[in-house]
C-alpha positions as CSV (number, residue, x, y, z in Angstrom):
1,X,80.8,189.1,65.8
2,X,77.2,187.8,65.3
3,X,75.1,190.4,64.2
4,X,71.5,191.0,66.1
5,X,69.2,190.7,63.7
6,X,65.2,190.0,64.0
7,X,62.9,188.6,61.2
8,X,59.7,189.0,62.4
9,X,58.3,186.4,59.5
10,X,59.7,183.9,61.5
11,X,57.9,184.5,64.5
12,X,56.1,181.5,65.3
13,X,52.6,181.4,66.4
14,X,53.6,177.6,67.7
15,X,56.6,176.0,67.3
16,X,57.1,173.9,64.5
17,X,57.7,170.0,65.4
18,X,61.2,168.3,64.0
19,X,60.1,166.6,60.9
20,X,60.7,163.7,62.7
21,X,58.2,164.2,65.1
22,X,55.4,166.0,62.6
23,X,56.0,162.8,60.9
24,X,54.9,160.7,63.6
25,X,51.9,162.7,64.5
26,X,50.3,160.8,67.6
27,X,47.1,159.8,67.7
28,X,44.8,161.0,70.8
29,X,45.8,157.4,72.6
30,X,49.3,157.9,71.9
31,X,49.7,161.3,73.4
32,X,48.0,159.4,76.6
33,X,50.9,156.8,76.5
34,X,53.2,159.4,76.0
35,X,56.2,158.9,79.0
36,X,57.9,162.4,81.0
37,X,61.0,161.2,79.2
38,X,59.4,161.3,75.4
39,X,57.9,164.5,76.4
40,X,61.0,165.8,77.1
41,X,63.1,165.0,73.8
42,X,60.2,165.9,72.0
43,X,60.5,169.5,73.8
44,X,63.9,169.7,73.6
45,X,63.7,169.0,69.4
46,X,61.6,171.5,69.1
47,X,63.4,174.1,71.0
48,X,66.3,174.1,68.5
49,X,68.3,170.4,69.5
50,X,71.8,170.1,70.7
51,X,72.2,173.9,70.0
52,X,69.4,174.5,72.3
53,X,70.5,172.2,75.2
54,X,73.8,173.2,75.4
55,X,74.8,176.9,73.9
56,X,77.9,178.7,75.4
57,X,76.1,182.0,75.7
58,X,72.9,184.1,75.0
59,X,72.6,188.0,74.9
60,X,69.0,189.3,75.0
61,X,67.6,192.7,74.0
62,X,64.2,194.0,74.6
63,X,61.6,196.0,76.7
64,X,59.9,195.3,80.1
65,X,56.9,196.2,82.1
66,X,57.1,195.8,86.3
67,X,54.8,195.9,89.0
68,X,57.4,195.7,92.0
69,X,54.2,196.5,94.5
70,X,52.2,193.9,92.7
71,X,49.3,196.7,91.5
72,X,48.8,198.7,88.1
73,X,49.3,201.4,90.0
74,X,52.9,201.0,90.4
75,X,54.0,199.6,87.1
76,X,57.3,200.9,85.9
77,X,58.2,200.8,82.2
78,X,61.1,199.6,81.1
79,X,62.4,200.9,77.4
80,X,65.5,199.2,77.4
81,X,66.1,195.6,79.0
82,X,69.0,193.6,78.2
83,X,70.5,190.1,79.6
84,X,73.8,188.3,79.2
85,X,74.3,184.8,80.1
86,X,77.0,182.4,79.8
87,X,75.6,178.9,80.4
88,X,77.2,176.5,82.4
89,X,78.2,172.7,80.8
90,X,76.3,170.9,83.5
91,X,73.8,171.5,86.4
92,X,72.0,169.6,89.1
93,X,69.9,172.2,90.9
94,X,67.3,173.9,89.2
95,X,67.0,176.7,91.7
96,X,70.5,178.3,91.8
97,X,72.8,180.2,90.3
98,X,75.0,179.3,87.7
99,X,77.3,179.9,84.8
100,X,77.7,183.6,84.8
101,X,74.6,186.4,84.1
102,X,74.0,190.0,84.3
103,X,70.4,191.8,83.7
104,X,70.5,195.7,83.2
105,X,67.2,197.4,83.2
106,X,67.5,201.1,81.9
107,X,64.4,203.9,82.3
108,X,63.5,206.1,79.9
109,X,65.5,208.7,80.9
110,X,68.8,206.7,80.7
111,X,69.1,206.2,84.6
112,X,69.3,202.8,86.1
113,X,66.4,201.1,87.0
114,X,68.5,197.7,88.7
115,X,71.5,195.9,87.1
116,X,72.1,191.9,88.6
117,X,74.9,190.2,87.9
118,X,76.8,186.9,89.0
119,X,80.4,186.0,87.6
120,X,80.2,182.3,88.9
121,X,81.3,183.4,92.1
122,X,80.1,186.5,93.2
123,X,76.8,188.4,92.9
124,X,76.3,191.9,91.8
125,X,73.8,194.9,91.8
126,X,74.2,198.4,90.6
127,X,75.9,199.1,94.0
128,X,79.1,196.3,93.5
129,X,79.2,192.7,95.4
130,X,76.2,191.6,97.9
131,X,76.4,189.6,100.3
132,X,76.2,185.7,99.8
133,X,73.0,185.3,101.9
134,X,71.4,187.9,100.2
135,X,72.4,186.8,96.7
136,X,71.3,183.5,97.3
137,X,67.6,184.1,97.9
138,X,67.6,186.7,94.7
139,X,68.6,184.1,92.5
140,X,66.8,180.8,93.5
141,X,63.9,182.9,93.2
142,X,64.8,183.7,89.1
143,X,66.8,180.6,88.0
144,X,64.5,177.4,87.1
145,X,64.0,177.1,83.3
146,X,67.6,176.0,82.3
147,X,67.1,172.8,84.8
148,X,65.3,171.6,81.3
149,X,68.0,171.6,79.1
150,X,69.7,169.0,81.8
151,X,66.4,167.2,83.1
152,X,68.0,163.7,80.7
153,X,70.9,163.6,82.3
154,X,72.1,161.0,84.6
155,X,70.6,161.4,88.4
156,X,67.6,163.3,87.2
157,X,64.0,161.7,87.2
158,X,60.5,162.9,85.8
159,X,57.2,162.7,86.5
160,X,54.3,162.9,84.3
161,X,51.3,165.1,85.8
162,X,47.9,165.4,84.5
163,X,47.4,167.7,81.5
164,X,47.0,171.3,81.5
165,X,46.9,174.4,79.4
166,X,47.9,178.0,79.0
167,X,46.6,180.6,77.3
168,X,44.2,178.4,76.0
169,X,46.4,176.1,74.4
170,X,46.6,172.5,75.6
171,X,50.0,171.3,77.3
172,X,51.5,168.4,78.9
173,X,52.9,169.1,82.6
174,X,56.2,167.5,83.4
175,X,57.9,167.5,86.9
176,X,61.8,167.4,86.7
177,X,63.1,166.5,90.1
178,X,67.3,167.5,89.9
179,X,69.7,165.4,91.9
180,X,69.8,168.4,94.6
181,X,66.1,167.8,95.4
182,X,64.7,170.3,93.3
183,X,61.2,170.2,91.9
184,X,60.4,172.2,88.8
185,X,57.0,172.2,87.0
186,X,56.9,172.2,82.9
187,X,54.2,172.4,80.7
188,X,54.8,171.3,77.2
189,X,52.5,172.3,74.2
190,X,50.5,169.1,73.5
191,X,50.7,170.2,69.4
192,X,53.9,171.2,68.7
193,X,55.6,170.6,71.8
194,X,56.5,174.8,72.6
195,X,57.9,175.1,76.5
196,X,54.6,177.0,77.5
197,X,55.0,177.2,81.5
198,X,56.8,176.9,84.5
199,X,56.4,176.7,88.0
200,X,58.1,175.9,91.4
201,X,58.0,176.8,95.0
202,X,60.3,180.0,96.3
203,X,60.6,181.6,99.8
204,X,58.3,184.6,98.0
205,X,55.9,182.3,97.0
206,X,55.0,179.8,94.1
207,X,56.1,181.4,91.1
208,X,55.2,180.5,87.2
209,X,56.7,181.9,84.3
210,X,54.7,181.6,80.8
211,X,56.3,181.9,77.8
212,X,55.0,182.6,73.8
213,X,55.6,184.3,70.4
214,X,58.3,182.2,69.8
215,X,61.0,183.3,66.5
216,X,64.5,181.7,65.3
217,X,67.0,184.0,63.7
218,X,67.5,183.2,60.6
219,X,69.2,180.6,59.7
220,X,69.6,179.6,63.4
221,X,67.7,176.3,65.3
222,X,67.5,177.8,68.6
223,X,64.2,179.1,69.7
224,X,64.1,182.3,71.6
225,X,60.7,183.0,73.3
226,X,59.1,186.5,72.4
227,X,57.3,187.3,75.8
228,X,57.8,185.8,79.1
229,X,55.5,186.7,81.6
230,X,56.1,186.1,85.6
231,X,53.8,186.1,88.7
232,X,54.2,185.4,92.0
233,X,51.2,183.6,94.4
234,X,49.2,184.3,90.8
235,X,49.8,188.2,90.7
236,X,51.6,189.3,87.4
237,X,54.9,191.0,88.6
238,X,56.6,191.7,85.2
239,X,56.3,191.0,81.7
240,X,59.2,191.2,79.5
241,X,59.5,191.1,75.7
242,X,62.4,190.2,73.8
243,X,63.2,191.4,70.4
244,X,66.4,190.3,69.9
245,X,69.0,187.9,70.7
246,X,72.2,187.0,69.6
247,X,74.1,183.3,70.4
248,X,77.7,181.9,71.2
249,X,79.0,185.3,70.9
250,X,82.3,185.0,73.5
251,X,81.2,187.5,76.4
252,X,84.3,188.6,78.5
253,X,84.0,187.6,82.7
254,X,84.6,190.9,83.2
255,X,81.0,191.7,81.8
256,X,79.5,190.0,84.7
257,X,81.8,192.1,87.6
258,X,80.0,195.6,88.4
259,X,81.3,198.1,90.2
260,X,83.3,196.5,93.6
């Protein structure tokens, strides 16, 4: 059983580069000449490597904020927010589901604020099943990032688009277009090469996703963003934080089946 455990000493104000890379520090003009590809590995060594691209599962514990109607006036807190995912071995389209997940969100008061859940075949809420149609629009509108961790595999291509930042740091914007059709927007820390941003079109609207206070456990490569923040058409919807997470623990199907 791994053990959740949290050093916050290693919470990382910017992701340190491979030694490789820090090595190799580009010049100004070399950052220029930099290709989507280069960007890519470089994003991907940071992030943690092979045991970053391809882990077998991720359980996530932390805390959220909401704002369902989209103003401070409705924001719902969140004391307890936790996520289970089972990742699948490949994937060519960014913007559905995959592998198997399950979010619970818990209120203060130990009543359920929404559960989600998909087992690789059926979806779930806190009610059992939903209906396919349904399901499908929920989750193309929340699955995007992992398309990363594929976007060097055969029948994917990238684009490089011009530089950007977030939160005041400087980033690199990729576009990785997935072998479905897919287009999902990156942005890359131009320092230490930190998956700062995301963006792609939904039914709901254009949605980004920005991510920071990065940590490792201890002893561990993988790279777990601290906060993640999402908006929709530029409005802030939620904000969650994660304060622990635990890797390649073996999570049963039947973890991802509520109710029915």
């Amino acid at each position: 059983m791994i053990q959740w455990t949290l050093n916050r000493r290693s919470v990382l104000t910017g992701l340190a580069v491979a030694p490789s890379l820090a090595n190799a520090a580009p010049s100004l003009a070399q950052e220029a000449d930099l290709t989507a590809t280069e960007i890519v590995q470089r994003a991907h060594a940071a992030a943690g490597g092979p045991d970053w691209m391809r882990p077998r599962s991720l359980t996530l514990r932390g805390r959220g904020s909401f704002w369902p109607q989209g103003t401070d006036a409705g924001r719902i807190e969140v004391p307890d927010y936790r996520m289970w995912r089972v990742y699948p071995a490949a994937s060519t389209e960014a913007h559905a589901a995959n592998g198997w997940v399950r979010i619970d969100a818990t209120l203060a008061d130990g009543s359920t604020y929404f559960q989600a859940a998909y087992d690789g075949e059926t979806s779930y809420n806190q009610n059992g099943p939903i209906p396919g149609a349904q399901a499908s629009r929920e989750w193309s509108e929340n699955f995007g990032f992992g398309i990363i961790r594929f976007a060097l595999d055969e029948g994917f291509s990238l684009d490089r688009l011009p530089d950007d930042a977030a939160d005041g740091r400087a980033m690199h914007v990729v576009r990785v277009n997935d072998p479905q059709g897919g287009k999902t927007l990156f942005g890359i820390a131009a320092d230490d090469y930190a998956i700062l941003w995301l963006g792609f079109s939904t039914a709901r609207g254009w949605h980004e996703r920005r991510y920071s206070d990065f940590y490792r456990n201890p002893g561990v490569s993988f790279v777990q963003p601290g906060r993640v923040r999402l908006y929709y058409d530029g409005v802030k919807q939620n904000e969650i934080v994660w304060t622990d997470y635990a890797l390649n623990e073996d999570l049963p199907r039947s973890l991802f089946q509520i109710g029915g």
